[in-house]
MOPAC internal coordinates of N, CA, C and O (Angstrom, degrees):
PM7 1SCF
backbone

  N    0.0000 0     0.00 0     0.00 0    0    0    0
  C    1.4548 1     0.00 0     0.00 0    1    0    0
  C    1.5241 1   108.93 1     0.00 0    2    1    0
  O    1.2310 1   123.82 1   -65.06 1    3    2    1
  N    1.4783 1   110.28 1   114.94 1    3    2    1
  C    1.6046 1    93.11 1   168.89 1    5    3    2
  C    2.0711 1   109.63 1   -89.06 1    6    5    3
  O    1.2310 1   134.04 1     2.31 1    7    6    5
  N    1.1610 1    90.47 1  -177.69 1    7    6    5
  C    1.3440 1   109.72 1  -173.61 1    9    7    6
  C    1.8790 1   110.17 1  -142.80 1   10    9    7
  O    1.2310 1   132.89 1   -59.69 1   11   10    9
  N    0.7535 1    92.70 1   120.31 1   11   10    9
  C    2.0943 1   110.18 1  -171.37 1   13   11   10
  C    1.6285 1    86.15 1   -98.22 1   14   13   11
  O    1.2310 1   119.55 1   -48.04 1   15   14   13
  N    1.2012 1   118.46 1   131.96 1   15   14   13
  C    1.4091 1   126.84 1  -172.94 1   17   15   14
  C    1.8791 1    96.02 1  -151.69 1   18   17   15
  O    1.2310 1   123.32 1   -61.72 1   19   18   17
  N    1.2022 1   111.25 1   118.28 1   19   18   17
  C    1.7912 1   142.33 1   156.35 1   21   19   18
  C    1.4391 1   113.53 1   -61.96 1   22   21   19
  O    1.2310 1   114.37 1   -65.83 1   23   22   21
  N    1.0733 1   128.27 1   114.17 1   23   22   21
  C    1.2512 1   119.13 1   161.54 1   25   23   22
  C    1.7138 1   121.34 1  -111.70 1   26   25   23
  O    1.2310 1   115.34 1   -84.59 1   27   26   25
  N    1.1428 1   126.45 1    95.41 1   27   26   25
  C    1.6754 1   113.77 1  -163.57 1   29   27   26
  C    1.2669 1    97.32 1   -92.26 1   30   29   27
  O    1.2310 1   120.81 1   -53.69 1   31   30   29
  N    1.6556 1   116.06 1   126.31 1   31   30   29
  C    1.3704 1   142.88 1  -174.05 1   33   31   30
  C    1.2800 1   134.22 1   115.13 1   34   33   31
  O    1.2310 1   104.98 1   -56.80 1   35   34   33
  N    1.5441 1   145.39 1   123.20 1   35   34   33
  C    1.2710 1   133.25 1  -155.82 1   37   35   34
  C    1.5865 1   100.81 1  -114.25 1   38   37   35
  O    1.2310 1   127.54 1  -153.65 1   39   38   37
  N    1.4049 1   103.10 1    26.35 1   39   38   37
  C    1.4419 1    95.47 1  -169.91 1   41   39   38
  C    1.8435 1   112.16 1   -92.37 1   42   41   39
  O    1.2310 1   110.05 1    -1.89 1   43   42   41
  N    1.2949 1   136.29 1   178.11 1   43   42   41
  C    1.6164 1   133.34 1   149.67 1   45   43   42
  C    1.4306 1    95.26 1    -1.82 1   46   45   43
  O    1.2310 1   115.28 1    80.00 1   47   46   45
  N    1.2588 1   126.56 1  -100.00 1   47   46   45
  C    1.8296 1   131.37 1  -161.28 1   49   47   46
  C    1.6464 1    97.96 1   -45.53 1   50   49   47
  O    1.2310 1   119.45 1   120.97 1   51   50   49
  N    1.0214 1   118.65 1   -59.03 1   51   50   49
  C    1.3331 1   103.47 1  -149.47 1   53   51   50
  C    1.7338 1   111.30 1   -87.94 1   54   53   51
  O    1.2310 1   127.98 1   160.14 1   55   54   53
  N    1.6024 1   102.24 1   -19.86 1   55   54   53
  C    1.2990 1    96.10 1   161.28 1   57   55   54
  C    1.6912 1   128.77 1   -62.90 1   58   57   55
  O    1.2310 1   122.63 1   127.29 1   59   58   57
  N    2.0174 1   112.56 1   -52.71 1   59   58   57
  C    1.2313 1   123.42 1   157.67 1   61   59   58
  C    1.5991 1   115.43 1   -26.89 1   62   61   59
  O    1.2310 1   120.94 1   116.19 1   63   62   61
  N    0.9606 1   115.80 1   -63.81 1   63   62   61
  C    1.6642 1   130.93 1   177.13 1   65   63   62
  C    1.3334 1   118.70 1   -30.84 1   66   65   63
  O    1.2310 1   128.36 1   116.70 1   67   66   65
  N    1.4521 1   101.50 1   -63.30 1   67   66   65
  C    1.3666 1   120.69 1   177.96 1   69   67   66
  C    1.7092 1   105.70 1   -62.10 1   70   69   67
  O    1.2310 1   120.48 1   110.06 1   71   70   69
  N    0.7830 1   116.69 1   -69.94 1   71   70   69
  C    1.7682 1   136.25 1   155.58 1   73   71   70
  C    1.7037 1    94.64 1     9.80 1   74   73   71
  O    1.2310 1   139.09 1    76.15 1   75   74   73
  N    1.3582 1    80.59 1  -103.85 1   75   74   73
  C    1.6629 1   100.32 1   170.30 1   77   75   74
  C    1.2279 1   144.83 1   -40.77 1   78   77   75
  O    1.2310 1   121.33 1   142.37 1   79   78   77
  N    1.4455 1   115.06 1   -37.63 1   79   78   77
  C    1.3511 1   126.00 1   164.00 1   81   79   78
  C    2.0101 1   105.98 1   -83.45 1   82   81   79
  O    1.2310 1   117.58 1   150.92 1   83   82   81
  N    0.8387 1   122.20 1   -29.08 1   83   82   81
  C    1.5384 1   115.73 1   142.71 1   85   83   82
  C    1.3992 1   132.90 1   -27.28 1   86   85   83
  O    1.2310 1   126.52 1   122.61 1   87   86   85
  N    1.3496 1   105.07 1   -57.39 1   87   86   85
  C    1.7918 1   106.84 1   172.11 1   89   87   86
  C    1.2983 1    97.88 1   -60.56 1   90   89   87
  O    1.2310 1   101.48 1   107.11 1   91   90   89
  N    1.2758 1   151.36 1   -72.89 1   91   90   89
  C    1.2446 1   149.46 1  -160.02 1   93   91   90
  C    1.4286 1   114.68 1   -23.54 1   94   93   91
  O    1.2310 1   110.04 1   -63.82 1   95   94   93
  N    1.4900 1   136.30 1   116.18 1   95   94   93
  C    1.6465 1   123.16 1  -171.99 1   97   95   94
  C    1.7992 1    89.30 1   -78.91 1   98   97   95
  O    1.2310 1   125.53 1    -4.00 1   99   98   97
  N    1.3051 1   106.99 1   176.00 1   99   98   97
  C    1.2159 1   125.34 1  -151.57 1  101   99   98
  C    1.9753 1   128.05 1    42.11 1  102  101   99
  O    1.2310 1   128.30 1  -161.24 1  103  102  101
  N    1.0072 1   101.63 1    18.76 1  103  102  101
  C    1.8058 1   103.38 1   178.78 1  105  103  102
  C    1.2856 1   106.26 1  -114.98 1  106  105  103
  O    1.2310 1   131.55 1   -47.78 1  107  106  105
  N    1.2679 1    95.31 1   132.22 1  107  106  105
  C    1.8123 1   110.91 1  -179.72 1  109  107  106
  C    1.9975 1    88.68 1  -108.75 1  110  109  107
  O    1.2310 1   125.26 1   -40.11 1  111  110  109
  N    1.2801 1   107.50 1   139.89 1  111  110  109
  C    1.4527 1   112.71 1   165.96 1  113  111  110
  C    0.9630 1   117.34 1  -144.69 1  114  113  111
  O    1.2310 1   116.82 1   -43.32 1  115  114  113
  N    1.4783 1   123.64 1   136.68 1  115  114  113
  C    1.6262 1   152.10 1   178.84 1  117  115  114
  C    1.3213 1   132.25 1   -90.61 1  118  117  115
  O    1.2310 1   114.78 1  -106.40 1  119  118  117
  N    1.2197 1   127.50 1    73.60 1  119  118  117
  C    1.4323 1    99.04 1  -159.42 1  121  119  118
  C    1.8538 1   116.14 1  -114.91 1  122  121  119
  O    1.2310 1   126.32 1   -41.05 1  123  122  121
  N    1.3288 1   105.45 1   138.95 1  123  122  121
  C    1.8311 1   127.78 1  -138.24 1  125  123  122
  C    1.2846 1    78.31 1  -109.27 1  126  125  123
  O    1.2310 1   124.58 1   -54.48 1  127  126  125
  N    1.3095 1   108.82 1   125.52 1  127  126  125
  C    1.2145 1   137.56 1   175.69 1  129  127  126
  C    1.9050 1   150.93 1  -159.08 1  130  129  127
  O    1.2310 1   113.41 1   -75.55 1  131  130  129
  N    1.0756 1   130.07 1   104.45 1  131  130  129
  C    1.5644 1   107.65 1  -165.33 1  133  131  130
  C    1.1540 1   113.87 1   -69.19 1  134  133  131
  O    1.2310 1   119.24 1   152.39 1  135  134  133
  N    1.5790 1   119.05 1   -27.61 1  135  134  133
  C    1.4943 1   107.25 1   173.53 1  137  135  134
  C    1.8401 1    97.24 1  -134.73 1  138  137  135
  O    1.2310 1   121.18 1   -15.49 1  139  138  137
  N    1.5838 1   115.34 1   164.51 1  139  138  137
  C    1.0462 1   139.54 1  -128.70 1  141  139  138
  C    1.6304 1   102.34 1  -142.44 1  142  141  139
  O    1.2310 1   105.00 1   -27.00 1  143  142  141
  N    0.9148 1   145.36 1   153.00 1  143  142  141
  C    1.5438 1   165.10 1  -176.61 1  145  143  142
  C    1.7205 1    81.34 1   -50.40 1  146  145  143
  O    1.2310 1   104.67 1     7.49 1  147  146  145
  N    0.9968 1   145.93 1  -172.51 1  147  146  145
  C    1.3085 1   169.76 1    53.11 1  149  147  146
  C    2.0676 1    92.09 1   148.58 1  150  149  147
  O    1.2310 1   124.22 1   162.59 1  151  150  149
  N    1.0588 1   109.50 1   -17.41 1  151  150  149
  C    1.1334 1   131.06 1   155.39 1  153  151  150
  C    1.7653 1   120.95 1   -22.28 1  154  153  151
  O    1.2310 1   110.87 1   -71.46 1  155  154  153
  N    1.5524 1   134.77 1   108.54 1  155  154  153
  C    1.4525 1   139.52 1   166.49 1  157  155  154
  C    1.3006 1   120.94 1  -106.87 1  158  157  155
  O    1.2310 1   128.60 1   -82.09 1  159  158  157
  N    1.4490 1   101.03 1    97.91 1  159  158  157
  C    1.2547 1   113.87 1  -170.48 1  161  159  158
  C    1.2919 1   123.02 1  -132.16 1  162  161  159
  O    1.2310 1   110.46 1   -26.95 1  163  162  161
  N    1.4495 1   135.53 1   153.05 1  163  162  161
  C    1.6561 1   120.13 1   171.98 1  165  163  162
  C    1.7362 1   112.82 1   -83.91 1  166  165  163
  O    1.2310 1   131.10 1   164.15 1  167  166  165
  N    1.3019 1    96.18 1   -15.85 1  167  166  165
  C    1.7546 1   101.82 1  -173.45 1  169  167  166
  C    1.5111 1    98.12 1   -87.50 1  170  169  167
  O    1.2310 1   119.03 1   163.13 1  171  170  169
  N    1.3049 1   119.45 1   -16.87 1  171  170  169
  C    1.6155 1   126.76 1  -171.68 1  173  171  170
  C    1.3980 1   114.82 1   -99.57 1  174  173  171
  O    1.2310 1   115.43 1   -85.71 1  175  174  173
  N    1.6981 1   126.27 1    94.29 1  175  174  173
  C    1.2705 1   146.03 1   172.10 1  177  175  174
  C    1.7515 1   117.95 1   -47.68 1  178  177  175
  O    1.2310 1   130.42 1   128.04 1  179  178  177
  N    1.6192 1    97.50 1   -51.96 1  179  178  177
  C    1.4678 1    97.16 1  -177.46 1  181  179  178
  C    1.4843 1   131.90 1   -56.08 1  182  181  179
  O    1.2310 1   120.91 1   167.33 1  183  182  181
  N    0.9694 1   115.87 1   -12.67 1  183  182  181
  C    1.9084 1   101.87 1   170.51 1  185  183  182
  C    1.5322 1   115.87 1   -94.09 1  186  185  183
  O    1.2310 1   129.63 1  -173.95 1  187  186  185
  N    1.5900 1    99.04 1     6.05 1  187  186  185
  C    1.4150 1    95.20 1   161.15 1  189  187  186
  C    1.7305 1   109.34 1  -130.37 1  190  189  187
  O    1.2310 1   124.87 1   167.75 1  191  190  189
  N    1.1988 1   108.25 1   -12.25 1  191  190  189
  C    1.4765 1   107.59 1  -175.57 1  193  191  190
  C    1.6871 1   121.22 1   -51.78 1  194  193  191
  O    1.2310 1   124.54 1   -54.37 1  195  194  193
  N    1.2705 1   108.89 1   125.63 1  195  194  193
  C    1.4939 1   103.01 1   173.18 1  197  195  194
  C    1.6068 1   120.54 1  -111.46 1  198  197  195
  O    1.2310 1   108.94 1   -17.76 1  199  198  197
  N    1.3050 1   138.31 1   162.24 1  199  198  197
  C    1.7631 1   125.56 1  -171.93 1  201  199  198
  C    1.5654 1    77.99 1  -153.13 1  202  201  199
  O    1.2310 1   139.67 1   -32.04 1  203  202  201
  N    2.1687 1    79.46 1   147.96 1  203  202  201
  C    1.1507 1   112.38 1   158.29 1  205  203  202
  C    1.5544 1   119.57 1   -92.69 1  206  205  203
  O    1.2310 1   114.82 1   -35.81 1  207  206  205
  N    1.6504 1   127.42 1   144.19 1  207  206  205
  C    1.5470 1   101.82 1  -172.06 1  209  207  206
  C    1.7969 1    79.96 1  -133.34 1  210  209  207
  O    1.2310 1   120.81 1   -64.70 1  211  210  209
  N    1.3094 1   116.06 1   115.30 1  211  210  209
  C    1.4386 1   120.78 1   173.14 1  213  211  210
  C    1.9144 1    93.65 1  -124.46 1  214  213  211
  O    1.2310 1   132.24 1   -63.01 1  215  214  213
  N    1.5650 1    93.96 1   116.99 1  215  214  213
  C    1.5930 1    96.75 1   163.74 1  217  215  214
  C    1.2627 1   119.60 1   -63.44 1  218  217  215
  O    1.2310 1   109.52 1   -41.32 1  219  218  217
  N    1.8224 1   137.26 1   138.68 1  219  218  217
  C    0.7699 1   167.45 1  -134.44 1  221  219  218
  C    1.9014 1   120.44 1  -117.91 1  222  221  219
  O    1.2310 1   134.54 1   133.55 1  223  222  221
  N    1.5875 1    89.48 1   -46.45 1  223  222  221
  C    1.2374 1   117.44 1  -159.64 1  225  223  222
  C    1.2497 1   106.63 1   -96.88 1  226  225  223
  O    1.2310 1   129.66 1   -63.65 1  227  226  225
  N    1.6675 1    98.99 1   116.35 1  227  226  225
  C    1.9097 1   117.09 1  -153.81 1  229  227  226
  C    1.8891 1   108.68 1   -80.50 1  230  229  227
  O    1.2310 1   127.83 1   172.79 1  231  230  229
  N    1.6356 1   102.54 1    -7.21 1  231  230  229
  C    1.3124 1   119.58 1   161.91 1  233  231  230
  C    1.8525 1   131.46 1   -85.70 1  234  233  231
  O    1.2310 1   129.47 1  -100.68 1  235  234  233
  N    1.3050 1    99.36 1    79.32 1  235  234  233
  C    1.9005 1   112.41 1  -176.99 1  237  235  234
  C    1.8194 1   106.01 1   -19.15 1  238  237  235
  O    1.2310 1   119.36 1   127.64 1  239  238  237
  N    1.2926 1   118.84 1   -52.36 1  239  238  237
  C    1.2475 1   111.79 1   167.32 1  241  239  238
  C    1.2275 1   126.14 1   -78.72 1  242  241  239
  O    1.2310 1   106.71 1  -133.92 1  243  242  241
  N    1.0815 1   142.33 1    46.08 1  243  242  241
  C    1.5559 1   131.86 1  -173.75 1  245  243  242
  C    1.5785 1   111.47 1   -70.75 1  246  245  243
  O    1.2310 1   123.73 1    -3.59 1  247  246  245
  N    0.9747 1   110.45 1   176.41 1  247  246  245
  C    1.5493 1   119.88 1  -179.45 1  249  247  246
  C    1.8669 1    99.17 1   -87.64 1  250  249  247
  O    1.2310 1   114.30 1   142.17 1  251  250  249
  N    1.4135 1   128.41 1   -37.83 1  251  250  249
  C    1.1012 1   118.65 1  -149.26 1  253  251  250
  C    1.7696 1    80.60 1   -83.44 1  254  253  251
  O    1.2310 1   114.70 1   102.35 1  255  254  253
  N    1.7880 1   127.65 1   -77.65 1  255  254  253
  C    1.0443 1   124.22 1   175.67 1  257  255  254
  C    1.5679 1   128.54 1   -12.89 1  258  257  255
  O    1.2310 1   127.24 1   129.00 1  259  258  257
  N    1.7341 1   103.68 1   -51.00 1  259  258  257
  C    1.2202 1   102.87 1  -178.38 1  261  259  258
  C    1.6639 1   126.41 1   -71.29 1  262  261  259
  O    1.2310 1   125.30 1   162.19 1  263  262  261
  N    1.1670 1   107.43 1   -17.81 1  263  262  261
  C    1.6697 1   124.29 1   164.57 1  265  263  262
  C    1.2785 1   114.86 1   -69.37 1  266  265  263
  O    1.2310 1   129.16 1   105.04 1  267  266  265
  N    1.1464 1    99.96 1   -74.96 1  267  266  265
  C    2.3473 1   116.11 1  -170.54 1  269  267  266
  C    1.4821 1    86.28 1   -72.16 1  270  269  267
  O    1.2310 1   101.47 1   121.19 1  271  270  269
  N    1.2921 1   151.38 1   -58.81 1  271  270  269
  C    1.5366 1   107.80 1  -135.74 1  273  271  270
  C    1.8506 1   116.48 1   -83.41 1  274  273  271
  O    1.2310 1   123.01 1   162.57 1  275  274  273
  N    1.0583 1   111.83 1   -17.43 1  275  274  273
  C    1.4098 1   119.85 1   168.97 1  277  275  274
  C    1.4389 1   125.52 1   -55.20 1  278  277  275
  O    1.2310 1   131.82 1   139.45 1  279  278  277
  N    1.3564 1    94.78 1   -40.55 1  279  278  277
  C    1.5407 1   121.54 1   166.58 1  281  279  278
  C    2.1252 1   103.68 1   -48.84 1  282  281  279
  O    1.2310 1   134.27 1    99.17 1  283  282  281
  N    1.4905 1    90.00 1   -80.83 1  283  282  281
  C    1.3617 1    91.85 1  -175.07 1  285  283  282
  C    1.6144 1   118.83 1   -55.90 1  286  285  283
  O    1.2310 1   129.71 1   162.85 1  287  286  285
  N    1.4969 1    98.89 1   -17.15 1  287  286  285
  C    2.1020 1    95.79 1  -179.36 1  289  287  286
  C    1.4230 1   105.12 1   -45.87 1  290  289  287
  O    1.2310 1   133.03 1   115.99 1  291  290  289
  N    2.2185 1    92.42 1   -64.01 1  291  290  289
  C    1.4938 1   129.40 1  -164.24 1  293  291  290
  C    1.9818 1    98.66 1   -28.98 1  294  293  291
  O    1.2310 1   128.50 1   113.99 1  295  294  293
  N    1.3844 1   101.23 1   -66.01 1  295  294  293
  C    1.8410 1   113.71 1  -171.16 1  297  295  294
  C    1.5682 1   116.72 1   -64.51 1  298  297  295
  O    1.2310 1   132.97 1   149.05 1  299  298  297
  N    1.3152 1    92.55 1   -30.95 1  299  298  297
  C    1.7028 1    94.85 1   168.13 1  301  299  298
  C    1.6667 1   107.43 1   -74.37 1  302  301  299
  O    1.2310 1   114.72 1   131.30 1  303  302  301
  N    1.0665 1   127.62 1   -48.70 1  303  302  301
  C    1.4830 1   115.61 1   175.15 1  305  303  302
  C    1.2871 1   123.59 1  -101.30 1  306  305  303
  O    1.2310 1   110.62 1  -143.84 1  307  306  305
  N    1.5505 1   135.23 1    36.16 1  307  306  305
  C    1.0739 1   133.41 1  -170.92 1  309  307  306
  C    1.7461 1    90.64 1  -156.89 1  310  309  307
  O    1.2310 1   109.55 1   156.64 1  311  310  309
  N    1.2402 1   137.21 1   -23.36 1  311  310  309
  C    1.3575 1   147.35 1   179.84 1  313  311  310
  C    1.1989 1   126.25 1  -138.23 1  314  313  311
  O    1.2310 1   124.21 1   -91.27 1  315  314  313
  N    1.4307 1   109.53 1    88.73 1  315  314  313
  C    1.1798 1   124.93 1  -176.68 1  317  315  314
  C    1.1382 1   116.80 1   -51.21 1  318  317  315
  O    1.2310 1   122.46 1   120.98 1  319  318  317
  N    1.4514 1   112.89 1   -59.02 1  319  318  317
  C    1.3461 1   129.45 1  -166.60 1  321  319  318
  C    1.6713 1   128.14 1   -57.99 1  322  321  319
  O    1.2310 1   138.70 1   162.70 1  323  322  321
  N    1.4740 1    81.36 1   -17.30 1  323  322  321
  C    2.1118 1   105.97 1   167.72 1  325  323  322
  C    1.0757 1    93.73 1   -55.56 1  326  325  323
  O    1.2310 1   112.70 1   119.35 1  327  326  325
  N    1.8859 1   131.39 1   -60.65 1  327  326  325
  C    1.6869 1   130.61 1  -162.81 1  329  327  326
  C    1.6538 1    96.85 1    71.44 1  330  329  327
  O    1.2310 1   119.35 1  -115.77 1  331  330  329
  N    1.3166 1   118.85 1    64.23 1  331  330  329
  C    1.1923 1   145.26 1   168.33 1  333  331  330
  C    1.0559 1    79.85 1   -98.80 1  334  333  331
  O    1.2310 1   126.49 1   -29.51 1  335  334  333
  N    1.6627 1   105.13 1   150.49 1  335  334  333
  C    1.6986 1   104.88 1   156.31 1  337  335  334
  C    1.9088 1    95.86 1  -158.94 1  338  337  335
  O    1.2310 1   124.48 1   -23.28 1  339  338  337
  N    0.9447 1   109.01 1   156.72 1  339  338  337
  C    1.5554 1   106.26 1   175.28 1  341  339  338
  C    1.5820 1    99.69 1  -124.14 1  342  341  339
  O    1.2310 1   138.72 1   -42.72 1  343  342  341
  N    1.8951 1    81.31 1   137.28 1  343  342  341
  C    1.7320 1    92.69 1  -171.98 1  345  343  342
  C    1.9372 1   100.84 1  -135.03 1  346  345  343
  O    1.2310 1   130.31 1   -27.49 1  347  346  345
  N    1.0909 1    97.73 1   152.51 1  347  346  345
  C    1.7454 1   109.27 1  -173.03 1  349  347  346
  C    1.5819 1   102.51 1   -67.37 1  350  349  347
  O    1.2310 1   122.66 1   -32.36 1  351  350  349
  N    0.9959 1   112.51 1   147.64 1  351  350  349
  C    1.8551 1   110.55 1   170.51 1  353  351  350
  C    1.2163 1    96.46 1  -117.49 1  354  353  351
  O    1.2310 1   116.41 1   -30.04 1  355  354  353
  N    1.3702 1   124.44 1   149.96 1  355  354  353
  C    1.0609 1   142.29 1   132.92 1  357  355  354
  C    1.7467 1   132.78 1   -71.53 1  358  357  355
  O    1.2310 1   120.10 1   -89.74 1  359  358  357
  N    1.4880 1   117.40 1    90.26 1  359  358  357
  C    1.1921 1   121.68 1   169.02 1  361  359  358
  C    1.6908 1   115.99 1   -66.49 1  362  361  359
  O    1.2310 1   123.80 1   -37.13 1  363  362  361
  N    1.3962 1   110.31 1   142.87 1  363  362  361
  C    1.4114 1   119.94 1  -170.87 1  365  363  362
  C    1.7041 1   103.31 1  -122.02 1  366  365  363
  O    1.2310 1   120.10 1   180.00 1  367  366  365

């Protein structure tokens, strides 16, 4: 079965997205956008945008964790140049 998948936005999320749902065999992906990775723009966040990613989900196995966070380990220690970095939280 393939699957045709839209992604609207060229930013961090929607690039990652695309990324990922890419490996998947059968997915074709599109992704709709005014501005683009490599892109200098004032309307365009991503070449400076930075995110926090703190899991949520009070279940150790979740489906979302168990997908994305391997992902983000892999680029944090294999791709510097991402500027991944893993940092300790303090829960209160």
């Amino acid at each position: 079965m393939s699957n045709t998948i839209v992604i609207v936005g060229g930013g961090v999320s929607g690039i990652t997205s695309a990324y990922l749902l890419s490996k998947s065999k059968g997915n074709t992906v599109t992704v709709v956008a005014k501005h683009m990775p490599g892109d200098y723009d004032i309307e365009y966040a991503s070449p400076f945008a930075g995110a926090n990613v703190l899991p949520m989900n009070s279940d150790a196995d979740s489906r979302w964790e168990r997908r994305t966070w391997p992902e983000l380990e892999w680029l944090c220690k294999n791709v510097p140049e991402a500027g991944i970095h893993f940092k300790t939280a303090a829960l209160s």
